[in-house]
C-alpha positions in Angstrom: 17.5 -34.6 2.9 18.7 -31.1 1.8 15.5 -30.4 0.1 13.7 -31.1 3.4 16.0 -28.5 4.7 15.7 -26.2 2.2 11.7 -26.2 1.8 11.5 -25.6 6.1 14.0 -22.7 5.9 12.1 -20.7 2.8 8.8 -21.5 5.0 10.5 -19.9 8.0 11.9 -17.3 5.6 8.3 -16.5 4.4 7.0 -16.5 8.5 9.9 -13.8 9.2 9.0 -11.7 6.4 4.9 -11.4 7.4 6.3 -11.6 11.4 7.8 -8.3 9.9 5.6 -6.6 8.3 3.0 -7.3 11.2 5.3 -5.4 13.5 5.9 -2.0 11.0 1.9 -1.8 10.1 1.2 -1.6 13.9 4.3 0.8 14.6 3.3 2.9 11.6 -0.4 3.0 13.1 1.0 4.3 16.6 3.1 6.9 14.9 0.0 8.2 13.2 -2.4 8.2 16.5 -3.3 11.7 17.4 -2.1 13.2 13.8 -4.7 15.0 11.5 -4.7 13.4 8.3 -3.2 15.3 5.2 -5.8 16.7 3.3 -5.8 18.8 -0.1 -8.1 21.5 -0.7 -9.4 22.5 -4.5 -11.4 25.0 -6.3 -13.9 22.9 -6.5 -17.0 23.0 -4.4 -16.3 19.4 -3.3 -13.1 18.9 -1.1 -11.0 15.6 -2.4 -9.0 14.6 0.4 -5.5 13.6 -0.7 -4.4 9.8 -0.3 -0.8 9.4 1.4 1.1 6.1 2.3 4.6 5.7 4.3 7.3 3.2 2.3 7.2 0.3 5.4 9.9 -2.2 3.6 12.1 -1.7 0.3 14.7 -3.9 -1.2 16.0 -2.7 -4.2 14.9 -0.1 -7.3 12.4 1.8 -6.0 11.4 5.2 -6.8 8.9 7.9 -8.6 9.7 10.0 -11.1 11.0 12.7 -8.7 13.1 10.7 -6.4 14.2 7.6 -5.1 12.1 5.9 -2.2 13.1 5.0 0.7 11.5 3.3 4.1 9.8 5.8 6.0 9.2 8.3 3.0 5.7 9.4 2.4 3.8 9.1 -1.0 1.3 10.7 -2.1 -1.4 10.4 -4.6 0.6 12.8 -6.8 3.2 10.4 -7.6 3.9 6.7 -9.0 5.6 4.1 -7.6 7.8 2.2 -9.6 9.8 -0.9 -8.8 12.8 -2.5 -11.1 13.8 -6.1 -11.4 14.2 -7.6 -8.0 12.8 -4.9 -5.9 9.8 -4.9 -3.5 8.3 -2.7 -2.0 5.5 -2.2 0.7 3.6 0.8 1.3 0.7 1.4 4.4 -2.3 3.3 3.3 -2.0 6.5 6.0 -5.3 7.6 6.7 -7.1 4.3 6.4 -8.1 2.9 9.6 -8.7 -0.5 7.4 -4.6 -1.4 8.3 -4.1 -1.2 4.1 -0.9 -2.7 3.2 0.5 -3.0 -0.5 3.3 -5.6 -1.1 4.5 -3.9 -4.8 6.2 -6.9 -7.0 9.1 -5.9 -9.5 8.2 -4.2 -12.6 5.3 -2.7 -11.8 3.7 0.8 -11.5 1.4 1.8 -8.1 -0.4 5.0 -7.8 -2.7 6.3 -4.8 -5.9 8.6 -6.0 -7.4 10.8 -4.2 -10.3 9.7 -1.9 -13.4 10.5 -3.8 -15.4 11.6 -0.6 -14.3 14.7 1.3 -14.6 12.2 4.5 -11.5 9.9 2.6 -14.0 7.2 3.7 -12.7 5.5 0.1 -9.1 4.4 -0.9 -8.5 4.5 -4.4 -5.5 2.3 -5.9 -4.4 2.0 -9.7 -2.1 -0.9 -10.3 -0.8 0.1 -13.8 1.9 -2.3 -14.9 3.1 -5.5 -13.1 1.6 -7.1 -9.8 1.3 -6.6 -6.0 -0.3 -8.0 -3.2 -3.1 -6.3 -1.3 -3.9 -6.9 2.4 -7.0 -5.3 4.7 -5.9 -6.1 7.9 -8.7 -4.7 9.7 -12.7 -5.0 8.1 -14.0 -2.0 6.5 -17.1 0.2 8.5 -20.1 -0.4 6.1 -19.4 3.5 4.3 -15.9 2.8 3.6 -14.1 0.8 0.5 -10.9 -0.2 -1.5 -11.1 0.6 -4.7 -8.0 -1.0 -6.9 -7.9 -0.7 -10.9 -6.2 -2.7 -13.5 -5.6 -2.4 -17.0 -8.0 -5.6 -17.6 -9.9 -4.7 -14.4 -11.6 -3.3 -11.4 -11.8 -4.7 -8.1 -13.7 -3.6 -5.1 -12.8 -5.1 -1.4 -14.6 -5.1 1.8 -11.3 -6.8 3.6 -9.3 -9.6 2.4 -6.1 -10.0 0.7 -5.7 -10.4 -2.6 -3.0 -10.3 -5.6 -3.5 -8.6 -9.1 
């Protein structure tokens, strides 16, 4: 009987948890609206437009080599995420218009790279160490794409979700 019990509240435990995240990736679009997207100039005679993400949920270890992370914080494609034992952490790709969430597992290592096209029409991910969930939320226009690598792999999306 208690396993009954037990099995319905982890269900409803799992339903909260998306319920949740649903609700920040919508808020952190409408906070967005209007803004210009952060952009990095180079020498180059290309421009490489900078990839940025805002921390939407974190529980537990969770930082970069220069500082702790926090919800709300911005990262950008200059720095790594790192999560310890027992931490999550979920990040919302900024300047895609895709709805891009990452769910980053303990132990693992995330890093943004700049958008190769000055129009940030890509998003380029690097999954180093560990695991973590990807979700598109919204389907891609036919010149964007997601571009995540693994040490063993690399995976191109045109929306789904996925975990590596």
């Amino acid at each position: 009987m208690q396993k009954g019990i037990y099995m319905n509240s982890k269900q409803l435990s799992i339903i909260s948890i998306l319920l949740l995240l649903l609700t920040q990736t919508n808020s952190c679009k409408k906070e967005n609206a209007g803004k210009e997207p952060l952009t990095t100039k180079t020498e180059s005679a290309s421009e490489i437009k900078s990839t940025t993400a805002v921390v939407i949920f974190a529980v537990g270890d969770i930082h970069s080599k220069e500082r702790k992370l926090v919800l709300g914080d911005v990262v950008t494609d200059k720095e790594t995420i790192i999560t310890g034992k027992k931490s999550l952490c979920d990040i919302q790709i900024a300047d895609s218009e895709a709805g891009i969430v990452v769910r980053i597992k303990p132990d693992s290592e995330f890093k943004l790279n700049p958008s190769q096209n000055s129009d940030g029409s890509d998003v380029n991910m690097a999954l180093k160490v560990g695991s973590a969930l990807f979700k598109v939320n919204n389907k891609l226009q036919k010149d964007q794409t997601v571009k995540v690598t693994m040490p063993t792999m690399v995976a191109g999306v045109r929306g789904t979700s996925f975990t590596a």
